[in-house]
KETILUM-62238 format. One record per residue (C-alpha): residue in three letters; residue number from 1; y, x, z; chain. Coordinates in nm, 4 decimals, decimal comma, always signed. Example, Ala and Ser with C-alpha at 12.3 -4.5 7.8 and 13.67 -1.06 7.14 Angstrom:
// residues 2
<node residuo="ALA" num="1" north="-0,4500" east="+1,2300" up="+0,7800" cadena="A"/>
<node residuo="SER" num="2" north="-0,1060" east="+1,3670" up="+0,7140" cadena="A"/>
// end
This chain:
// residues 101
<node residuo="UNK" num="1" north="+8,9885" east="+12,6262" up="+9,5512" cadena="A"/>
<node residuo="UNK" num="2" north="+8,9797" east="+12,6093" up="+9,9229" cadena="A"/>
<node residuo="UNK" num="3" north="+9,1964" east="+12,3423" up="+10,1753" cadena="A"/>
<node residuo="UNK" num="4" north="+9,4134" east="+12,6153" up="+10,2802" cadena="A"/>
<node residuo="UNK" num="5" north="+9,5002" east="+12,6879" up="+9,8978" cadena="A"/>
<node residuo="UNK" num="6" north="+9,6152" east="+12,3055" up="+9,8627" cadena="A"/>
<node residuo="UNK" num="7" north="+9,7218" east="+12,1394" up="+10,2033" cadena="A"/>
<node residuo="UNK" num="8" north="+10,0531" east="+12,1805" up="+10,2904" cadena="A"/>
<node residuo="UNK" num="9" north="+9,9478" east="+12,1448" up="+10,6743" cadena="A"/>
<node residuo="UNK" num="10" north="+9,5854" east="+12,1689" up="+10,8446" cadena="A"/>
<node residuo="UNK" num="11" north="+9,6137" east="+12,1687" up="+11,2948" cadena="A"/>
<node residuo="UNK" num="12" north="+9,4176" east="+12,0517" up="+11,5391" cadena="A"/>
<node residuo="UNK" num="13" north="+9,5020" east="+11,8890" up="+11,8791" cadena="A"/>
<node residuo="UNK" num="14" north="+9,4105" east="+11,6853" up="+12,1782" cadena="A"/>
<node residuo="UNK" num="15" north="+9,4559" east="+11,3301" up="+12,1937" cadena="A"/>
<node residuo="UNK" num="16" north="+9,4319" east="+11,2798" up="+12,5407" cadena="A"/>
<node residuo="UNK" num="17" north="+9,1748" east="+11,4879" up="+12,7587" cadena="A"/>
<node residuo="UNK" num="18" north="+8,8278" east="+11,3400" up="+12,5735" cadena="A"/>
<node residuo="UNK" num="19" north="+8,9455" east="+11,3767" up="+12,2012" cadena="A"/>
<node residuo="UNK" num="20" north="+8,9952" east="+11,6560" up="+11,9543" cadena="A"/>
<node residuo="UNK" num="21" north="+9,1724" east="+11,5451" up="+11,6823" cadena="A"/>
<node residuo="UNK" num="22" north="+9,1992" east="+11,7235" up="+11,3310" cadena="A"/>
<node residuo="UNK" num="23" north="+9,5350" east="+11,6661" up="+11,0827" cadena="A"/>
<node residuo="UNK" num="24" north="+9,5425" east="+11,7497" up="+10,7266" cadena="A"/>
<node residuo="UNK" num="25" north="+9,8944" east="+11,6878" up="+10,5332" cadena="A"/>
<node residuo="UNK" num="26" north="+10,0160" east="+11,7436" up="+10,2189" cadena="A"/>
<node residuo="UNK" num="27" north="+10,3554" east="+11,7631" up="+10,0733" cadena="A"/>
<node residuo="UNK" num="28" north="+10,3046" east="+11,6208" up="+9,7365" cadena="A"/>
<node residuo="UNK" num="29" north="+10,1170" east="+11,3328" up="+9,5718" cadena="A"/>
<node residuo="UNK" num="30" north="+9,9418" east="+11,5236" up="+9,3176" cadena="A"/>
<node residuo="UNK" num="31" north="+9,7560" east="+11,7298" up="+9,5950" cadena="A"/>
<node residuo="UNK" num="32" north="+9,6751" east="+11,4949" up="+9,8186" cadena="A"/>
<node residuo="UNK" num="33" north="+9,5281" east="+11,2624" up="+9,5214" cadena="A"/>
<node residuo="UNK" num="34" north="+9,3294" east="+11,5365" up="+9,3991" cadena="A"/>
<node residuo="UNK" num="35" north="+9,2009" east="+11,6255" up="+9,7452" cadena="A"/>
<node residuo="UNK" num="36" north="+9,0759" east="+11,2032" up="+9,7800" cadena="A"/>
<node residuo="UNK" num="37" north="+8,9321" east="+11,1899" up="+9,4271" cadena="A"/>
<node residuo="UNK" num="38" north="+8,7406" east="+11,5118" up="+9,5570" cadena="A"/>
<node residuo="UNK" num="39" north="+8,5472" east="+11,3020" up="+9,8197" cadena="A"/>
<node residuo="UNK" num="40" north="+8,5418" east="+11,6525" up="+9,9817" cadena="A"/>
<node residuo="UNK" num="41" north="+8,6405" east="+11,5495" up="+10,3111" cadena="A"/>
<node residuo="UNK" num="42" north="+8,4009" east="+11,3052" up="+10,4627" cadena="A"/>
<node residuo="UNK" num="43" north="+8,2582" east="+11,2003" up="+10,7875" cadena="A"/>
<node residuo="UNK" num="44" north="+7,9209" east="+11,4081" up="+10,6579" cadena="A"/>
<node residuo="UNK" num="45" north="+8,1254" east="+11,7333" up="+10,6043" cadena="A"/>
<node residuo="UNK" num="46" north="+8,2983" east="+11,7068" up="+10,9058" cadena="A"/>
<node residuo="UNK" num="47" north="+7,9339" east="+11,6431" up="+11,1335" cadena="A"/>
<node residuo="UNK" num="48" north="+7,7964" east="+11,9450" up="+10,9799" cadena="A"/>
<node residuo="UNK" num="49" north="+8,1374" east="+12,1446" up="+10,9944" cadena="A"/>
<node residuo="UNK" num="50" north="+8,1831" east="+12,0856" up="+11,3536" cadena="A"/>
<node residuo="UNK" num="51" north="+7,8297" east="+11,9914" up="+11,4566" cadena="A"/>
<node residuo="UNK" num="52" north="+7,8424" east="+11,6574" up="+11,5487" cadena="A"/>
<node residuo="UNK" num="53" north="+7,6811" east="+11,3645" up="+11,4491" cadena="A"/>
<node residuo="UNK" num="54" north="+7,8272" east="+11,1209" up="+11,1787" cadena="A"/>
<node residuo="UNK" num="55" north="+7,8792" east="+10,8568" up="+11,4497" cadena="A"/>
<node residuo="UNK" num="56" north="+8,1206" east="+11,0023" up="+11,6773" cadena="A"/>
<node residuo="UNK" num="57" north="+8,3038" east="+11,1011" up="+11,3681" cadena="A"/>
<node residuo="UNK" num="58" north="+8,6821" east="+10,8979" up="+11,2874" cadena="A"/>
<node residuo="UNK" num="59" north="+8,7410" east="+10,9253" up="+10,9834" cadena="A"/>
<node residuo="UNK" num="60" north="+9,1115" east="+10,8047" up="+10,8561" cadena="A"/>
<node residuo="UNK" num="61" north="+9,3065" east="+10,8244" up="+10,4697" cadena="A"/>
<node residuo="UNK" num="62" north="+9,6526" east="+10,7030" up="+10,5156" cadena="A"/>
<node residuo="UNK" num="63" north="+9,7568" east="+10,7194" up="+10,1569" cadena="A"/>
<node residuo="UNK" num="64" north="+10,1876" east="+10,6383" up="+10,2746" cadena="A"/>
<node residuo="UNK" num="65" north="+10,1655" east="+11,0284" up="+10,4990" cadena="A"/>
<node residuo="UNK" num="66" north="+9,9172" east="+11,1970" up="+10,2084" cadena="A"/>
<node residuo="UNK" num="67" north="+9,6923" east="+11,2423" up="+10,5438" cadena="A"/>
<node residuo="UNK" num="68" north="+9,3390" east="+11,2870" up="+10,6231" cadena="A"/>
<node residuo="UNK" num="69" north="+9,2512" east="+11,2296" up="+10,9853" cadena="A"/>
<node residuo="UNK" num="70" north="+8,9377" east="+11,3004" up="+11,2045" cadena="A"/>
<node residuo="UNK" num="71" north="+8,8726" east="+11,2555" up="+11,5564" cadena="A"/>
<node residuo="UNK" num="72" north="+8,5761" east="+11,3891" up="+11,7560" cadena="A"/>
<node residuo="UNK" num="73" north="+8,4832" east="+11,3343" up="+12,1098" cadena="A"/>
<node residuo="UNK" num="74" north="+8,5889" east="+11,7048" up="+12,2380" cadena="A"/>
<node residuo="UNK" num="75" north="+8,3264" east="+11,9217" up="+12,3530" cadena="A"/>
<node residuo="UNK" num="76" north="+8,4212" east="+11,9812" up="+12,6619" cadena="A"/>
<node residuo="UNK" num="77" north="+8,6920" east="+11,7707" up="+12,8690" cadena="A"/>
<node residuo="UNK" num="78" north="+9,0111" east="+11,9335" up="+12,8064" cadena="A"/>
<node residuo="UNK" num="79" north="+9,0744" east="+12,1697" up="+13,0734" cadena="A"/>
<node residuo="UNK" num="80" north="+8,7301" east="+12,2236" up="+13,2057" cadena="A"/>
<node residuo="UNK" num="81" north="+8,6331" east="+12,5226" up="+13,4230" cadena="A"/>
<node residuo="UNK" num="82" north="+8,5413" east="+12,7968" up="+13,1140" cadena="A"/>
<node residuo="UNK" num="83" north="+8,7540" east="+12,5706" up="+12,8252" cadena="A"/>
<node residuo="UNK" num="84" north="+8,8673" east="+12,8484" up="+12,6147" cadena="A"/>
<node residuo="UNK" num="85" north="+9,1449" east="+12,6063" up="+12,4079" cadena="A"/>
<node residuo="UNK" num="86" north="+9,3355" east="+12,4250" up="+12,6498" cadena="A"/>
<node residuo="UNK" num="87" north="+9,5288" east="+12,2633" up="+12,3565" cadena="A"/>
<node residuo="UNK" num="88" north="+9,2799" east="+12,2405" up="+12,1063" cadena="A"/>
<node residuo="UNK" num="89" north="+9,4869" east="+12,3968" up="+11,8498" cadena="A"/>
<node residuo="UNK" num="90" north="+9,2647" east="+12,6455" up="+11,7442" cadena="A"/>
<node residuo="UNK" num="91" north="+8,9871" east="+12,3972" up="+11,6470" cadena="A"/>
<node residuo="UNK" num="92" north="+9,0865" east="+12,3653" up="+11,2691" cadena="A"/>
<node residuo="UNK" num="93" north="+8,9779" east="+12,7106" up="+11,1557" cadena="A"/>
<node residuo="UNK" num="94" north="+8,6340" east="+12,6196" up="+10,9708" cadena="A"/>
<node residuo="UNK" num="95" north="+8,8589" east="+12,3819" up="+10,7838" cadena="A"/>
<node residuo="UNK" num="96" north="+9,0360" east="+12,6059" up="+10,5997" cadena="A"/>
<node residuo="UNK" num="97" north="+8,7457" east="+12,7046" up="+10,3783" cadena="A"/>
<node residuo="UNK" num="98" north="+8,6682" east="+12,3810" up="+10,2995" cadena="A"/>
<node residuo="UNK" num="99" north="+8,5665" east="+12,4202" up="+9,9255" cadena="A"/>
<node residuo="UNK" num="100" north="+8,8024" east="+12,1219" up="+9,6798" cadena="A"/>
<node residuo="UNK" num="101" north="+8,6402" east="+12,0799" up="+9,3100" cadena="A"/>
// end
């Protein structure tokens, strides 16, 4: 199954004008435990997913919101001359397809 079959919420935003940050919620336990056991999201996936390297990668599990949360430094400061997502919110696409066995 993919994220997007599972996740009750996947969106990306800015945290301020240097950081892209990436939300993934669920609305029940089951899911979001199945998603962890997984160990299909990780700070590896995510580098290769959005081309980055592991170490600018912020990788969070709050267990009490059934969240996943990564940060990346964005790749362009928000509101640059040519930025084509002045909110980031359409940064969470390749997500989607993220493959959950």
């Amino acid at each position: 199954m993919q994220l997007s079959d599972i996740a009750a919420m996947i969106r990306s935003k800015n945290a301020g004008p240097f950081v892209l940050t990436f939300d993934i919620l669920f609305s029940e336990d089951e899911s979001y435990e199945l998603v962890k056991r997984s160990g299909a999201l990780n700070v590896e996936m995510f580098s290769r997913l959005y081309h980055t390297t592991p170490d600018k990668v912020r990788f969070f599990e709050c267990d009490s919101a059934r969240a996943f949360k990564f940060s990346i430094p964005h790749p362009s400061t928000q509101g640059a001359l040519g930025a084509s997502d002045l909110h980031g919110g359409q940064q969470f696409i390749p997500l989607l397809s993220v493959r959950i066995d």
